[in-house]
N, C-alpha and C positions, 0 to 999 in steps of 0.2 A: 513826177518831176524827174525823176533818171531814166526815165524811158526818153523824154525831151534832149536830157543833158547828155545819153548815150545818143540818137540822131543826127546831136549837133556835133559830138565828135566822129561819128562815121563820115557824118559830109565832109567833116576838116581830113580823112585820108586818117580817122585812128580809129581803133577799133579796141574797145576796154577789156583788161583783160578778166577771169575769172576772180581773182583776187579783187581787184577795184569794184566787181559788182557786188563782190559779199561785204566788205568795207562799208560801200553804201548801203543794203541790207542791214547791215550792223548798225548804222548809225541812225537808222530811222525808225529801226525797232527800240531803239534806246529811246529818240525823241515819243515815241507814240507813248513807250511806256514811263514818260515822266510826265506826261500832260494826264493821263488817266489817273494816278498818281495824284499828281494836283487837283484836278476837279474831283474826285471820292473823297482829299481833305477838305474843298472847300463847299462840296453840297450838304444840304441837312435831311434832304428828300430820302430816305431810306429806301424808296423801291427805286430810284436812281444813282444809290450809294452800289446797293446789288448788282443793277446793272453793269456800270461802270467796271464794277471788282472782277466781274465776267471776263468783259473786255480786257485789263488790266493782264487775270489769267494768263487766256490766250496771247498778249503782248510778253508778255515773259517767258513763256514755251516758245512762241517764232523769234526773239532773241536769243535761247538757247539751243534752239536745233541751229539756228545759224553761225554763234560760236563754237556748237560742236564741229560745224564744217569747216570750217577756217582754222581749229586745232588740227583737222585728221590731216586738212592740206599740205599745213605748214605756213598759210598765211599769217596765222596770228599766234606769236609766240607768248602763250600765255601766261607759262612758268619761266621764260627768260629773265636774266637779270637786267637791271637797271642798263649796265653799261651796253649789254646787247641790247636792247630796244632802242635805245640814243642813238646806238652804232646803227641799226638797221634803218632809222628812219633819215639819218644821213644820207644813207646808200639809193635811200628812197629819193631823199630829195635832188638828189645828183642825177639820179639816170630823168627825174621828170624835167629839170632844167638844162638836161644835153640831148633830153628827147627822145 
């Protein structure tokens, strides 16, 4: 899906930057690791409970190498306070809505 949604922004004249692609990284390592999550609660199959937990695993290690990269960046401020994260994602939404 973001290889698509990255295509359709190069044709539009944009080009994402490092940060937007670990964002999305981030966000889809979160989604993978809450559907495996869900399905090891809701199966009763034990060698598919194993399986899954595997899976699950390895989703939460490619979650954390990828918030380790977006801390060392500077993308993801993950000890900021409150008022700096509000603050930055204001900043964020100004420069996407002036382009």
């Amino acid at each position: 899906m973001s290889t698509v949604i990255s295509a359709l922004g190069e044709a539009m004249g944009m080009k994402p930057e490092d940060r937007v692609i670990a964002e999305g990284l981030l966000t889809a390592a979160k989604l993978k690791s809450t559907a495996y999550c869900t399905a090891i609660l809701e199966t009763t199959n034990p060698d598919l409970r194993r399986l899954l937990t595997t899976h699950l695993t390895d989703a939460l290690a490619e979650h954390e190498r990828c918030t380790r990269l977006a801390i060392e960046r500077g993308w993801y401020k993950a000890y900021a306070s409150p008022d700096e994260l509000v603050g930055q994602a204001l900043k964020d939404a100004r420069e996407v809505l002036e382009g």
